[in-house]
DRENPA-3360 file (N, C-alpha, C; in nm, 2 decimals, always signed):
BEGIN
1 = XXXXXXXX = +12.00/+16.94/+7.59/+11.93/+16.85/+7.68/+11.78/+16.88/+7.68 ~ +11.74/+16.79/+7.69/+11.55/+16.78/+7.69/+11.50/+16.78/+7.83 ~ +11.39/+16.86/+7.86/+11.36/+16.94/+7.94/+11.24/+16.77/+7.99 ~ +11.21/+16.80/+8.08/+11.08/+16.67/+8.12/+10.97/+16.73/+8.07 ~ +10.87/+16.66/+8.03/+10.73/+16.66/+7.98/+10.63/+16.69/+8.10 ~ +10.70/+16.66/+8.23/+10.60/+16.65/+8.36/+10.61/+16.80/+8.39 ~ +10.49/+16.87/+8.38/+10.51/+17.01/+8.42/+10.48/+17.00/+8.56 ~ +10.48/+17.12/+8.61/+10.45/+17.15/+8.78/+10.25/+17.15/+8.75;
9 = XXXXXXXX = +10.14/+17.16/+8.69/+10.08/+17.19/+8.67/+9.99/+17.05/+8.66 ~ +10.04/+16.96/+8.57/+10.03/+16.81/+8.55/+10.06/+16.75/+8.65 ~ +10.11/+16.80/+8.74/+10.21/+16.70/+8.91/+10.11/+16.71/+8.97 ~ +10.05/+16.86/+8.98/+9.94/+16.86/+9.07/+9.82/+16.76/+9.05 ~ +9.77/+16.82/+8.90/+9.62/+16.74/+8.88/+9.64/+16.57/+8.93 ~ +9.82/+16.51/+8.89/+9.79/+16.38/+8.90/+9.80/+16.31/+9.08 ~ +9.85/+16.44/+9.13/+9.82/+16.41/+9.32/+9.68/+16.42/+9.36 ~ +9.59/+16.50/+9.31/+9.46/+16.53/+9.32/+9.39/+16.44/+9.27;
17 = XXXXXXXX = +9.41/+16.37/+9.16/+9.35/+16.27/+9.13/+9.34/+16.13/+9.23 ~ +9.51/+16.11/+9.26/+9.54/+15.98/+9.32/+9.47/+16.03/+9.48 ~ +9.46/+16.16/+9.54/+9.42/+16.15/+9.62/+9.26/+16.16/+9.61 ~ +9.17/+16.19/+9.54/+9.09/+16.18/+9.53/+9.01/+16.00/+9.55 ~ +9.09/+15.93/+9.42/+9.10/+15.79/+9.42/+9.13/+15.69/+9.57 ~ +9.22/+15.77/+9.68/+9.22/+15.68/+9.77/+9.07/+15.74/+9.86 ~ +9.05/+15.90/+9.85/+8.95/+15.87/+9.98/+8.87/+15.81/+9.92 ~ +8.81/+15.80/+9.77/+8.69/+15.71/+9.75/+8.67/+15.53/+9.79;
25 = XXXXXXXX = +8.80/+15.51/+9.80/+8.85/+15.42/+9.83/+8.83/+15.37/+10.01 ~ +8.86/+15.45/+10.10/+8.83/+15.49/+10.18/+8.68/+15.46/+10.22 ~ +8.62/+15.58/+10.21/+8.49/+15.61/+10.19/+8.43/+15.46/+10.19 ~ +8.44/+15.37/+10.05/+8.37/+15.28/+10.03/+8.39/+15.16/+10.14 ~ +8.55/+15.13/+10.19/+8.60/+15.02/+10.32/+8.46/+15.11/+10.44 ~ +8.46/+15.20/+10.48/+8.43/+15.25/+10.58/+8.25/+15.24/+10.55 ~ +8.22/+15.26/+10.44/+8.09/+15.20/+10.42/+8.06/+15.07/+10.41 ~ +8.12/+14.99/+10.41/+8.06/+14.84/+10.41/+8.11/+14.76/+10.55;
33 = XXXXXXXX = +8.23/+14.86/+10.66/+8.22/+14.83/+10.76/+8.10/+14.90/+10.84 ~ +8.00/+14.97/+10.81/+7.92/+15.02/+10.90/+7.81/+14.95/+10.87 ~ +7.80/+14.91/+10.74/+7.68/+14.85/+10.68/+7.62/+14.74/+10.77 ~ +7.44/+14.71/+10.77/+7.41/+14.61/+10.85/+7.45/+14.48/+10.81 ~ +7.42/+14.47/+10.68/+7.51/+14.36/+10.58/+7.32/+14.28/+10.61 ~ +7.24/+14.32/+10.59/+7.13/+14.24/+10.59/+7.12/+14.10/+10.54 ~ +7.05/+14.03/+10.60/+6.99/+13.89/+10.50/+6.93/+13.95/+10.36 ~ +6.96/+13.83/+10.25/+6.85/+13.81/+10.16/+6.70/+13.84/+10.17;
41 = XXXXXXXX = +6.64/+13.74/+10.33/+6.51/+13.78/+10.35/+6.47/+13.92/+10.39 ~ +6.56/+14.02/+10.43/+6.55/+14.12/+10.50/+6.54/+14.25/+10.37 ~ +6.57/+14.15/+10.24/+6.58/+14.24/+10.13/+6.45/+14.23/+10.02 ~ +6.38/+14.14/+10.03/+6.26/+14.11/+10.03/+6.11/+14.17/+10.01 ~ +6.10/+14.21/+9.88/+5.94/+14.33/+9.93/+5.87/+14.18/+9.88 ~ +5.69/+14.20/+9.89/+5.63/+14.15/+9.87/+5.49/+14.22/+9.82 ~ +5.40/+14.19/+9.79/+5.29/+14.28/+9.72/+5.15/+14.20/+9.78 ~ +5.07/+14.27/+9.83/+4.98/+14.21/+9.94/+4.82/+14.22/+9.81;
49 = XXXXXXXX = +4.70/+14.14/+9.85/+4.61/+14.11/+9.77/+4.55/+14.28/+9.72 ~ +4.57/+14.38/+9.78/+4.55/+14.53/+9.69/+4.65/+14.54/+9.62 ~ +4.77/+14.52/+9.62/+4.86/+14.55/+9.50/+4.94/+14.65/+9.61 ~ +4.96/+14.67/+9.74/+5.07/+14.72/+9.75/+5.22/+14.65/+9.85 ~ +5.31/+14.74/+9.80/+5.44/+14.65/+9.86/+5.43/+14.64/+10.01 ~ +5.52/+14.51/+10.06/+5.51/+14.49/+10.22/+5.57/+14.42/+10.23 ~ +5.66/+14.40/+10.34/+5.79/+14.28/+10.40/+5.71/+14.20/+10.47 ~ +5.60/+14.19/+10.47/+5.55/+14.05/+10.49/+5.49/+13.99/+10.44;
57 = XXXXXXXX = +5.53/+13.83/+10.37/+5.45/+13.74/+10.30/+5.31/+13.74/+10.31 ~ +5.24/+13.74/+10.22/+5.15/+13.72/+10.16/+5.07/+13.60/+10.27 ~ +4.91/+13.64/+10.33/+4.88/+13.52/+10.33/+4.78/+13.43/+10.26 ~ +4.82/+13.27/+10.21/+4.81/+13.18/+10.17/+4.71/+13.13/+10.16 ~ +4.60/+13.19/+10.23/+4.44/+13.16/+10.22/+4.37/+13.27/+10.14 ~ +4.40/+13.37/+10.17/+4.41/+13.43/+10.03/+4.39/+13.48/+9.92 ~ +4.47/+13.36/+9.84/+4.52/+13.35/+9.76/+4.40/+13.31/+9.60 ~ +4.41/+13.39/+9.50/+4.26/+13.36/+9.43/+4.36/+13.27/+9.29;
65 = XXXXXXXX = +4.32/+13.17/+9.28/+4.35/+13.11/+9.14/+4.26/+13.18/+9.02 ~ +4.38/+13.20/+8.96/+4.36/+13.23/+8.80/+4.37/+13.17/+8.72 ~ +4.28/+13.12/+8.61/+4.29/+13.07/+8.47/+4.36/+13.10/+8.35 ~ +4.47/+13.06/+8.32/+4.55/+13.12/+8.21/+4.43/+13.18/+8.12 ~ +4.38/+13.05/+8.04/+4.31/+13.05/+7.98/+4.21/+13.17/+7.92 ~ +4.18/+13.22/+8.08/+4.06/+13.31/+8.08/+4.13/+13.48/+8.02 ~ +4.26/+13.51/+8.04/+4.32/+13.60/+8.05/+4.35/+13.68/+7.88 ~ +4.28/+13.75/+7.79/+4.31/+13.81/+7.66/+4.41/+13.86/+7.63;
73 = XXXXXXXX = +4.54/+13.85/+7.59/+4.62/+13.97/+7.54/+4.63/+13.96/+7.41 ~ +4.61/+14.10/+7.37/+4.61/+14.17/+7.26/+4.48/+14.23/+7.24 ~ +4.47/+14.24/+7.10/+4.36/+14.34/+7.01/+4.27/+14.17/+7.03 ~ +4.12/+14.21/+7.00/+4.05/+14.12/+6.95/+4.02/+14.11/+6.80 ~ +4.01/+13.99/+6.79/+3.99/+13.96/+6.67/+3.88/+14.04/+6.58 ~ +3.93/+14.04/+6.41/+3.80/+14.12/+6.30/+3.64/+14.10/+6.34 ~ +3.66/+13.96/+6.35/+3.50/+13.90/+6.40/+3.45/+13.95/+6.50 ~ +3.55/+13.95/+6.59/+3.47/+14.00/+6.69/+3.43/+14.10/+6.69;
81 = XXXXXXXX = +3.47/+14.24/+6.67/+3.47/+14.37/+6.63/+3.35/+14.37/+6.55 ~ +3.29/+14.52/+6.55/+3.18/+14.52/+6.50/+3.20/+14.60/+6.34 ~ +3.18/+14.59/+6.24/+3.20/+14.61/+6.13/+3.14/+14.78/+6.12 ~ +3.26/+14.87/+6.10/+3.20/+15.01/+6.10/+3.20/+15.03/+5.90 ~ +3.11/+15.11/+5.90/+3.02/+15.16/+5.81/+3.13/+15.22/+5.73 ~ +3.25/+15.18/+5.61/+3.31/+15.25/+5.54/+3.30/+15.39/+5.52 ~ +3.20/+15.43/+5.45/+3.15/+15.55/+5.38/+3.14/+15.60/+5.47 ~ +3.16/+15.76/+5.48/+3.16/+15.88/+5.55/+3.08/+15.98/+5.50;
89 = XXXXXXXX = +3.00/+16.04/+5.59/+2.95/+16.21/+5.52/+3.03/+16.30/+5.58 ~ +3.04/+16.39/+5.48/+3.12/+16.54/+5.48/+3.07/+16.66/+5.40 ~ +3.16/+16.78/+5.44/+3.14/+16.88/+5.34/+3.26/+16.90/+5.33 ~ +3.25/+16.97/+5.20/+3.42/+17.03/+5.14/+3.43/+17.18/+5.20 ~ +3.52/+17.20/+5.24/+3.54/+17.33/+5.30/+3.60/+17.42/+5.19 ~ +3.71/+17.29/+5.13/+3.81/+17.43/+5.07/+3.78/+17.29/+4.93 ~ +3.81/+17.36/+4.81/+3.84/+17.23/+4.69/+3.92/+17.40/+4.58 ~ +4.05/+17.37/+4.53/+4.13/+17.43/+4.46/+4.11/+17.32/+4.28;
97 = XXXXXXXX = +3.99/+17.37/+4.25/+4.02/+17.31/+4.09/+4.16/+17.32/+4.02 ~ +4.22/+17.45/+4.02/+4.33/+17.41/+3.92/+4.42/+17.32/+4.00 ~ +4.48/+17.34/+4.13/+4.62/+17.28/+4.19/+4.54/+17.08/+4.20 ~ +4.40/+17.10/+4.19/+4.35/+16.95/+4.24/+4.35/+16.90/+4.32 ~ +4.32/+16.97/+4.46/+4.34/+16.96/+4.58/+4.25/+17.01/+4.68 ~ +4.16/+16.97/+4.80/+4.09/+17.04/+4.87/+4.09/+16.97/+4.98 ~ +3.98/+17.01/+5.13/+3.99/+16.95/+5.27/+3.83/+16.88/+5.24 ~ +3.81/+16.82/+5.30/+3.66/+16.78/+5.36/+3.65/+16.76/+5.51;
105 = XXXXXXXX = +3.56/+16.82/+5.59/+3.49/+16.79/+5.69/+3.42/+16.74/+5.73 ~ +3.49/+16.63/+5.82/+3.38/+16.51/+5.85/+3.26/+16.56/+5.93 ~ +3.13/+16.48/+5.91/+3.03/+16.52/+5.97/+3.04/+16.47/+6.13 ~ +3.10/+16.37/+6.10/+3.05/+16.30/+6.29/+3.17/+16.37/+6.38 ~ +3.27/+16.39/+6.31/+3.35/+16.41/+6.41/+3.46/+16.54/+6.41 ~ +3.39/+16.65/+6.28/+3.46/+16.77/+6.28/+3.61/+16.79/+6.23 ~ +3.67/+16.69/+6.19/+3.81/+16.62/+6.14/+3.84/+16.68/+5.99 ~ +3.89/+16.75/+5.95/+3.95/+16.78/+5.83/+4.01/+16.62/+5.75;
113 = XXXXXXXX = +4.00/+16.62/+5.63/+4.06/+16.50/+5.53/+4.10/+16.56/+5.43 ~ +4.23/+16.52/+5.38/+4.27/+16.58/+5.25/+4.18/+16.49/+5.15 ~ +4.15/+16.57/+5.03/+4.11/+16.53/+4.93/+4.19/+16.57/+4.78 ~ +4.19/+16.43/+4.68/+4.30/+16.47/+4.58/+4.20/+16.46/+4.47 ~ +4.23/+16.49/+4.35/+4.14/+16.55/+4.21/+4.13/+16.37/+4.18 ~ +4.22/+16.31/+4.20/+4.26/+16.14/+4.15/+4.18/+16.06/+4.28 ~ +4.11/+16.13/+4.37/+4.01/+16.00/+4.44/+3.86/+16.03/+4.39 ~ +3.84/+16.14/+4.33/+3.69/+16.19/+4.31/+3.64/+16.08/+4.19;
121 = XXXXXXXX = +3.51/+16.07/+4.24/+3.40/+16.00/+4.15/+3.33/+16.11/+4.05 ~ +3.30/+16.21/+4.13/+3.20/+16.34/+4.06/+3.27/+16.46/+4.11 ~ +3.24/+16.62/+4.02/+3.28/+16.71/+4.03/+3.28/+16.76/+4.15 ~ +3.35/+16.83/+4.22/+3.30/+16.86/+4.40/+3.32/+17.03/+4.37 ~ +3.26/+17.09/+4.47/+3.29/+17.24/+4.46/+3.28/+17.27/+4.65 ~ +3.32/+17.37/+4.68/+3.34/+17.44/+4.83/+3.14/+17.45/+4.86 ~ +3.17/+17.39/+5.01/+2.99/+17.33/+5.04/+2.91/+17.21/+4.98 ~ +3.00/+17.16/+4.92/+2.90/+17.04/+4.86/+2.91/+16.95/+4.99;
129 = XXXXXXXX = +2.79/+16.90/+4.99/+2.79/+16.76/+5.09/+2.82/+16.67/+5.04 ~ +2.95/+16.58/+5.08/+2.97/+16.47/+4.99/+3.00/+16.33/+5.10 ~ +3.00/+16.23/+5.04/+2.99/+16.05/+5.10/+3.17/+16.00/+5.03 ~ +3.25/+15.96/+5.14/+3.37/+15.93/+5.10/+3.40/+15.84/+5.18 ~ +3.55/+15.75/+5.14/+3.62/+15.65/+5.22/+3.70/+15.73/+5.24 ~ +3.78/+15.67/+5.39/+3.91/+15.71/+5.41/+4.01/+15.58/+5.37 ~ +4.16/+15.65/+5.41/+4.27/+15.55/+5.33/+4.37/+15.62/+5.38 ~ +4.46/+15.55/+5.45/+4.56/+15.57/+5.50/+4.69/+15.63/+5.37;
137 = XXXXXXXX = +4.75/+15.77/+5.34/+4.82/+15.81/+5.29/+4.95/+15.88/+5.34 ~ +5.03/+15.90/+5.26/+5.19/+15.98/+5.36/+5.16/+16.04/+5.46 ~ +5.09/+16.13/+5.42/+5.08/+16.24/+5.55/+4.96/+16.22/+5.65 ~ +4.90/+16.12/+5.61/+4.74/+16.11/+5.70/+4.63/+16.05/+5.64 ~ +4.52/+16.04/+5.69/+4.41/+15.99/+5.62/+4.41/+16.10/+5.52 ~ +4.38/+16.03/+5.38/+4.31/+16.08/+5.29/+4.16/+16.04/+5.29 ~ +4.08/+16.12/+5.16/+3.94/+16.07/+5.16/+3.94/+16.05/+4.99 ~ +3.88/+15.93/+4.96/+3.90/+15.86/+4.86/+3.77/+15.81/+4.81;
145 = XXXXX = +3.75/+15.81/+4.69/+3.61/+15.72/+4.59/+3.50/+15.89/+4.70 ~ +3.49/+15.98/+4.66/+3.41/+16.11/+4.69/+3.34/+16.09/+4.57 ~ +3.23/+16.12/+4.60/+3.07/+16.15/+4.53/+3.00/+16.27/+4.60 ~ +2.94/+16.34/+4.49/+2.87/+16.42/+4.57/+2.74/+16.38/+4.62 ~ +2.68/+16.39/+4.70/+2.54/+16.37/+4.78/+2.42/+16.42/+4.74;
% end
């Protein structure tokens, strides 16, 4: 004869469950009988001419018209923008002849730039002052087309 699957152990968790399940049940009838059950309008924020919230309308004099028109979103256009100066001055802090690799330090803004043996125009050495482009690479700006100064 086969024994039941329903242990004493399982009997409990599933009365604790169902009774769990009714007081929530409960709980929730007895919460929506106490509830004021407000109007729509009573749920209502509004936002007054500073910008803060308030349950009472807005008044209607007021009120400032806006021009679509007048309103920018996004970046501004190339044109508009003022055309910055490609070329950079630096010094090499660090330049590794054999591996082909070194930093430059920008002058205006103290920024380290990787430098690769395949962007140089002329030989560079540690302290040279040199004139470079930057160029978006894997890891970051590189500095590219380097001359010494």
């Amino acid at each position: 004869m086969a024994r039941s699957q329903q242990t004493f152990g399982k009997k409990e968790k599933e009365k604790k469950r169902l009774k769990k399940r009714e007081e929530k049940a409960k709980r929730k009838v007895e919460r929506k009988a106490n509830s004021k059950g407000g109007e729509f309008e009573d749920m209502l924020a509004y936002v007054d001419e500073n910008g803060h919230l308030t349950d009472t309308p807005p008044d209607p004099t007021k009120k400032v018209k806006v021009d679509a028109e007048s309103i920018v979103i996004g970046i501004p256009k190339k044109e508009e923008m003022e055309e910055e100066d490609p070329v950079r001055q630096g010094k090499v802090s660090f330049f590794d002849t054999s591996k082909g690799f070194g930093f430059i330090i920008d002058a205006e803004n103290n920024e380290k730039y990787f430098v690769h043996v395949s962007g140089l125009v002329d030989e560079i050495a540690e302290n040279d002052k040199v004139s470079y482009e930057l160029e978006r690479g894997m890891k970051g700006m590189n500095a590219v087309r380097v001359k010494r100064v």
